[in-house]
N, CA, C and O atoms as a GROMACS GRO file, in nm:
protein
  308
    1UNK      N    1   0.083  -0.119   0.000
    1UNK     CA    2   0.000   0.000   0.000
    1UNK      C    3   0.087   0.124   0.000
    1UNK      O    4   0.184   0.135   0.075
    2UNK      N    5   0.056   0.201  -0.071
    2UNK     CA    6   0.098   0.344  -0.091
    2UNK      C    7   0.048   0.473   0.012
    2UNK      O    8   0.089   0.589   0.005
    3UNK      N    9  -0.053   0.417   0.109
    3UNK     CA   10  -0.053   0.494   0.124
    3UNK      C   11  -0.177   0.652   0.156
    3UNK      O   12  -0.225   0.720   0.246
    4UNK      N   13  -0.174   0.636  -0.016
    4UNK     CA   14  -0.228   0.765  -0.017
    4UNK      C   15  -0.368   0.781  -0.026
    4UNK      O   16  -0.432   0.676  -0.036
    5UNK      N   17  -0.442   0.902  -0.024
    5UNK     CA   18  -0.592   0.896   0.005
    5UNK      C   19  -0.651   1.024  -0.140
    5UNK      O   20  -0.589   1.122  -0.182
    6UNK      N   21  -0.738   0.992  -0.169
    6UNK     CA   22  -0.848   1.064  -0.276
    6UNK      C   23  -0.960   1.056  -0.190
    6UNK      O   24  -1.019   0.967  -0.128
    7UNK      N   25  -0.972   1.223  -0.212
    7UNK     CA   26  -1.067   1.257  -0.125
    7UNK      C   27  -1.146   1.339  -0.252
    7UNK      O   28  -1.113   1.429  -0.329
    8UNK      N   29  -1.295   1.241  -0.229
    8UNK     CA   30  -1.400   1.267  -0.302
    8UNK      C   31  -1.506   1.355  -0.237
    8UNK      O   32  -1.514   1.365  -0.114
    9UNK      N   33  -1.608   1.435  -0.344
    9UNK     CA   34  -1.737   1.495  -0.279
    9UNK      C   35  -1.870   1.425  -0.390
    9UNK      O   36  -1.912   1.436  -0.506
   10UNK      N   37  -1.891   1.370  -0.294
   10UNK     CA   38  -2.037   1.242  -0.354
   10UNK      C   39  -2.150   1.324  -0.324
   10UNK      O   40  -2.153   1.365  -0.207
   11UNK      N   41  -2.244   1.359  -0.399
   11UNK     CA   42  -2.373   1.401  -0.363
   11UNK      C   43  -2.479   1.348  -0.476
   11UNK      O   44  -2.443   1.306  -0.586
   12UNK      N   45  -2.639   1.359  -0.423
   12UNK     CA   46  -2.735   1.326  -0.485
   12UNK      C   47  -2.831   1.422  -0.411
   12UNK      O   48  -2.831   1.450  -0.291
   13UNK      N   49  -2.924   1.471  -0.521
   13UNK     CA   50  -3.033   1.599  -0.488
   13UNK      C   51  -2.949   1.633  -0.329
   13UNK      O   52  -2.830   1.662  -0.317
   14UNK      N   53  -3.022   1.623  -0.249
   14UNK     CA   54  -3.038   1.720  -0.113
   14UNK      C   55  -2.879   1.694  -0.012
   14UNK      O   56  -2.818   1.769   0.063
   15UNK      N   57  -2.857   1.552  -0.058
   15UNK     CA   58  -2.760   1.536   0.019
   15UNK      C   59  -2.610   1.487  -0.078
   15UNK      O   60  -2.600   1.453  -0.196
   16UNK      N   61  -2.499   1.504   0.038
   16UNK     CA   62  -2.366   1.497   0.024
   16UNK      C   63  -2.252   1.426   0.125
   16UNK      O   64  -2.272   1.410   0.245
   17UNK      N   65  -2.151   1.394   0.066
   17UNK     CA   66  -2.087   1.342   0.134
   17UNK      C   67  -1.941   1.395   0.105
   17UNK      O   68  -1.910   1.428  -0.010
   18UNK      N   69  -1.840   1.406   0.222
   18UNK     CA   70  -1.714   1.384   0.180
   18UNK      C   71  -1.666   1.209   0.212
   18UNK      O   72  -1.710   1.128   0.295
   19UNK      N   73  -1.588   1.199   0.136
   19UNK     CA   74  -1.568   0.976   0.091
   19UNK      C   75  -1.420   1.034   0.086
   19UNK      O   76  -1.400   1.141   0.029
   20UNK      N   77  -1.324   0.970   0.140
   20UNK     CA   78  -1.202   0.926   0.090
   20UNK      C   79  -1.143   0.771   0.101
   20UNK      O   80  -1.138   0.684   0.187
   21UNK      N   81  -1.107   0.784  -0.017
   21UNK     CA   82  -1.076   0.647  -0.068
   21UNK      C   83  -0.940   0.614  -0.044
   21UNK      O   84  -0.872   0.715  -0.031
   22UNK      N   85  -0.862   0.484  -0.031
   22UNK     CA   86  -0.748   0.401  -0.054
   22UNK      C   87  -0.716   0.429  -0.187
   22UNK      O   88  -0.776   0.375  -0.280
   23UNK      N   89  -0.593   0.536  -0.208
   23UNK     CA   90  -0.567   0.498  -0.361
   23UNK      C   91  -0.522   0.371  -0.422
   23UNK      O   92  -0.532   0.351  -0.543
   24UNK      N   93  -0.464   0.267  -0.323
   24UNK     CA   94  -0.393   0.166  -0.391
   24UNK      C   95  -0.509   0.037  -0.409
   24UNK      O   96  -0.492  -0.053  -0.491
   25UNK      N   97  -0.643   0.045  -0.309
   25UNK     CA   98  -0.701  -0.067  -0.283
   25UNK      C   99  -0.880  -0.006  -0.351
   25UNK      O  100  -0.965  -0.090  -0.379
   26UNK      N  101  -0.904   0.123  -0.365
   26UNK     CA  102  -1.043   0.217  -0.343
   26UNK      C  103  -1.112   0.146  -0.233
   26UNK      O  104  -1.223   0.105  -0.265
   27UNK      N  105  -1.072   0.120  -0.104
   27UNK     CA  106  -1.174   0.099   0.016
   27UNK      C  107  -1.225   0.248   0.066
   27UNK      O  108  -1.178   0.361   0.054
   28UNK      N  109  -1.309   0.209   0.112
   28UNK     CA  110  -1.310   0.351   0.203
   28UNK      C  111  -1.246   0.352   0.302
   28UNK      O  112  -1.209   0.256   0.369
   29UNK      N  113  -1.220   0.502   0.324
   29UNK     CA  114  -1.140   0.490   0.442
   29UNK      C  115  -1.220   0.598   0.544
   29UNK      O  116  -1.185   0.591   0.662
   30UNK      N  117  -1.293   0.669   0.520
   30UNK     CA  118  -1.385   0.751   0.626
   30UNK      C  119  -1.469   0.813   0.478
   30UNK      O  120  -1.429   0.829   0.363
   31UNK      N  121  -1.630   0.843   0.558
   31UNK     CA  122  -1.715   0.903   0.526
   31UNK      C  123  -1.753   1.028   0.608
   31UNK      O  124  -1.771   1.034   0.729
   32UNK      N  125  -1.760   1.121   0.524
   32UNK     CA  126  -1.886   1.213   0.655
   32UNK      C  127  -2.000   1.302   0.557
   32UNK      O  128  -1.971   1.362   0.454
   33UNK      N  129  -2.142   1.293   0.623
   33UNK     CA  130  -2.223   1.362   0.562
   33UNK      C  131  -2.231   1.509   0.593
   33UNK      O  132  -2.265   1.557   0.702
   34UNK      N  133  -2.190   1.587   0.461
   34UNK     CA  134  -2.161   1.758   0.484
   34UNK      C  135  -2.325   1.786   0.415
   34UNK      O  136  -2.307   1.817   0.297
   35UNK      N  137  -2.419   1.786   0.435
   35UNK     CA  138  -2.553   1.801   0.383
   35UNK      C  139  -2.565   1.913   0.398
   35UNK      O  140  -2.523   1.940   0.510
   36UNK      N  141  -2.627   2.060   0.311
   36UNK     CA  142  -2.656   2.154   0.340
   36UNK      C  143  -2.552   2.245   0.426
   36UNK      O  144  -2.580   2.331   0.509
   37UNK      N  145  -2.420   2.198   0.379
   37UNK     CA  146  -2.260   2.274   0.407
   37UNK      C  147  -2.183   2.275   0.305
   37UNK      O  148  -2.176   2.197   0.210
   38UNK      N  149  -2.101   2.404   0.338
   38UNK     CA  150  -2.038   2.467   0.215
   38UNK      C  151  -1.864   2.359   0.332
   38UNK      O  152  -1.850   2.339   0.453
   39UNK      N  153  -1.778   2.322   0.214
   39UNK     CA  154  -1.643   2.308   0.261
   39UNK      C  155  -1.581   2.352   0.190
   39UNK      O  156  -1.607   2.408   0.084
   40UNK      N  157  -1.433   2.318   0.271
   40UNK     CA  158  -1.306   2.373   0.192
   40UNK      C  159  -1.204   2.297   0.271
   40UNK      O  160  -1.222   2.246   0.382
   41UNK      N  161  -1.094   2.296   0.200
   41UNK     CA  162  -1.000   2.205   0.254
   41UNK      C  163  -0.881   2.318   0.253
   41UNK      O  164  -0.862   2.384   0.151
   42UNK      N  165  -0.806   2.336   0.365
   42UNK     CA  166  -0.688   2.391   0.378
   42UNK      C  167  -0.549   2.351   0.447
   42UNK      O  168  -0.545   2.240   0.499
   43UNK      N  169  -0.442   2.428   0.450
   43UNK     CA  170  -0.342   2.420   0.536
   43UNK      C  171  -0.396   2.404   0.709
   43UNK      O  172  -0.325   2.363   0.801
   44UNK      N  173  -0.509   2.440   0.719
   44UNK     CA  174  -0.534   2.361   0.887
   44UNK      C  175  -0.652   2.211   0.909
   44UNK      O  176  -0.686   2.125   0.990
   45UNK      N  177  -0.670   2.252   0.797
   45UNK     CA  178  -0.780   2.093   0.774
   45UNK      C  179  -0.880   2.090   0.731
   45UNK      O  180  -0.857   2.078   0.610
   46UNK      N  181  -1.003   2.093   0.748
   46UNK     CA  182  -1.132   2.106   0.744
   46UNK      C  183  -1.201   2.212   0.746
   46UNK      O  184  -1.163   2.281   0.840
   47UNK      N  185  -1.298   2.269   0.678
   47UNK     CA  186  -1.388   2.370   0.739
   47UNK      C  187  -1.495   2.365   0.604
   47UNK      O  188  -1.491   2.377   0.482
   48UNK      N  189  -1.603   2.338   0.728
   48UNK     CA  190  -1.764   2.337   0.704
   48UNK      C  191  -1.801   2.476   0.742
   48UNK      O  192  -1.744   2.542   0.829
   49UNK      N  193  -1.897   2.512   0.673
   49UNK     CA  194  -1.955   2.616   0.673
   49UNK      C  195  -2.086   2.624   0.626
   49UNK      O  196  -2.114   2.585   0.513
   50UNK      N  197  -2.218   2.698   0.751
   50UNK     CA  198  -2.351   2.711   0.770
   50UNK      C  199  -2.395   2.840   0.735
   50UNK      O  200  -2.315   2.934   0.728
   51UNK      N  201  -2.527   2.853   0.712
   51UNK     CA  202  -2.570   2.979   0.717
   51UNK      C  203  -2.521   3.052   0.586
   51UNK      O  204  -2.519   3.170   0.621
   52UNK      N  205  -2.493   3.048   0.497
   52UNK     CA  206  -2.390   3.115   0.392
   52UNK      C  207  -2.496   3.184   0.332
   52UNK      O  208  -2.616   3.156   0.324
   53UNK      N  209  -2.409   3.311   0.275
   53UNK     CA  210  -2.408   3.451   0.176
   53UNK      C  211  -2.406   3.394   0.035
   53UNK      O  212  -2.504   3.398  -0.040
   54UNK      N  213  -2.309   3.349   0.009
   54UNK     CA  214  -2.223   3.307  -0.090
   54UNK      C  215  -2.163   3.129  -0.112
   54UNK      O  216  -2.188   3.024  -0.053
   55UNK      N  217  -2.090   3.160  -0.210
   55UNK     CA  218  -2.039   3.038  -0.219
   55UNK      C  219  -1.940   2.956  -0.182
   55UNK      O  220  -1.922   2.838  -0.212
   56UNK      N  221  -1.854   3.050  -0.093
   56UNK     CA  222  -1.755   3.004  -0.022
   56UNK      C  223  -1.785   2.999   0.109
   56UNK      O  224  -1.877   3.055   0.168
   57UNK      N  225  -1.680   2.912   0.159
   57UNK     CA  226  -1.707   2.904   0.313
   57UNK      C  227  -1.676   2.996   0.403
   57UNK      O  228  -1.729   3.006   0.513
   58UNK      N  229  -1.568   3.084   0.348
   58UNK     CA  230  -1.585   3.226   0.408
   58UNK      C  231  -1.676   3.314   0.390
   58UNK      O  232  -1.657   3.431   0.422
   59UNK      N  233  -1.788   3.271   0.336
   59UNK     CA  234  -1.920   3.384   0.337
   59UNK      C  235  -2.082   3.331   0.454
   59UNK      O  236  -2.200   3.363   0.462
   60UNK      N  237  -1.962   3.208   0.545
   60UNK     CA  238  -2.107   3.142   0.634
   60UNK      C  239  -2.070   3.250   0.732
   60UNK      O  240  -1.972   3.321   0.753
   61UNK      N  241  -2.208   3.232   0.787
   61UNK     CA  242  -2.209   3.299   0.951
   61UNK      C  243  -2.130   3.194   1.057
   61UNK      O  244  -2.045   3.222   1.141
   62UNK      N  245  -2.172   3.103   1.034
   62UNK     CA  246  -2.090   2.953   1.133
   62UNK      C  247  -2.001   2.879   1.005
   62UNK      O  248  -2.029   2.869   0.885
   63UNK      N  249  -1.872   2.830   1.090
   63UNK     CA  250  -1.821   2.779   1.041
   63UNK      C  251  -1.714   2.665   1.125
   63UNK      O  252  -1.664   2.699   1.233
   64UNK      N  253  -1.695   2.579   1.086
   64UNK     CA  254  -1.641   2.515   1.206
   64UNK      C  255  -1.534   2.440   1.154
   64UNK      O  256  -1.559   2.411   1.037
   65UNK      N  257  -1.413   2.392   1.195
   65UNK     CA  258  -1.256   2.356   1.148
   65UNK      C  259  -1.318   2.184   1.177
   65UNK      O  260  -1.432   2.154   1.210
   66UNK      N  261  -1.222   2.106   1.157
   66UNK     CA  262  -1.178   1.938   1.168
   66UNK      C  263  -1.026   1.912   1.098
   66UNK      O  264  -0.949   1.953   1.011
   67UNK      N  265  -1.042   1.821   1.195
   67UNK     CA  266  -0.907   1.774   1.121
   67UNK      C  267  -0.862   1.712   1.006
   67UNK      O  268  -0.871   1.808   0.928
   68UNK      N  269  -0.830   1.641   0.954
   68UNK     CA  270  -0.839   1.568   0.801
   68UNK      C  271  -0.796   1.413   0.837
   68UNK      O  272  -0.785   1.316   0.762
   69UNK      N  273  -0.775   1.423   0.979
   69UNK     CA  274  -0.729   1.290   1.003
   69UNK      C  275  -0.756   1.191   1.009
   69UNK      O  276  -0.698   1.084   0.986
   70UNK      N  277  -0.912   1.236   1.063
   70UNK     CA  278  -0.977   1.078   1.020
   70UNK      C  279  -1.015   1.010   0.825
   70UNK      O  280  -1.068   0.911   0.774
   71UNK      N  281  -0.956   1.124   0.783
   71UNK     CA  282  -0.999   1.073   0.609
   71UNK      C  283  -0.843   1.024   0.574
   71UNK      O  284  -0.812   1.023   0.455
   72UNK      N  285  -0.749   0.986   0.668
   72UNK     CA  286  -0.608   1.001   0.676
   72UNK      C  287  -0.635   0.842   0.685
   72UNK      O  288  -0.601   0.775   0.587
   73UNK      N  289  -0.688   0.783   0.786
   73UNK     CA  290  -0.634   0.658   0.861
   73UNK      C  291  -0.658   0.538   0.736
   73UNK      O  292  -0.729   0.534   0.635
   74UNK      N  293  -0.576   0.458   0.789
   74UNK     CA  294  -0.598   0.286   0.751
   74UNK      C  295  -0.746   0.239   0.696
   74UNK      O  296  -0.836   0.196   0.768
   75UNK      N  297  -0.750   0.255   0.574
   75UNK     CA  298  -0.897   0.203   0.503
   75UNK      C  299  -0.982   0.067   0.586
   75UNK      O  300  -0.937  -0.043   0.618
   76UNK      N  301  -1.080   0.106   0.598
   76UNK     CA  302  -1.150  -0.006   0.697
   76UNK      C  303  -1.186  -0.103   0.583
   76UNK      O  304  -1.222  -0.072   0.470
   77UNK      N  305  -1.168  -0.247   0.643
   77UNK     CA  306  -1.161  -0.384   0.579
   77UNK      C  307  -1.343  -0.441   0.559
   77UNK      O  308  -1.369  -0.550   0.509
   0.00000   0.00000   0.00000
């Protein structure tokens, strides 16, 4: 294993997901449902964002950080 992770955004009508995958195997390796949230991925990790102006996540009123670590770990078997 290599390793590395592809991090997907899966959605259908109302809802969404962030999925990252095993590049060497495509297992999953963590899910989370961002439904009715704006994200973005940066140099500190995560950030969801509620309430939004606009289309970025710097235009929510709430916004909240995570880590990336759990889309990091060992693909579950």
């Amino acid at each position: 294993q290599d390793g590395r992770r592809v991090l997907m955004h899966e959605f259908s009508g109302s809802s969404a997901e962030l999925v990252s995958y095993d590049s060497a195997t495509c297992k999953v390796v963590h899910r989370e449902d961002i439904s009715r949230q704006l994200w973005a991925v940066d140099k500190d990790g995560l950030r969801l964002g509620q309430k939004c102006s606009g289309e970025s996540v710097d235009s929510c009123a709430k916004i909240v950080k995570r880590s990336l670590a759990p889309f990091c770990q060992t693909a579950k078997k």
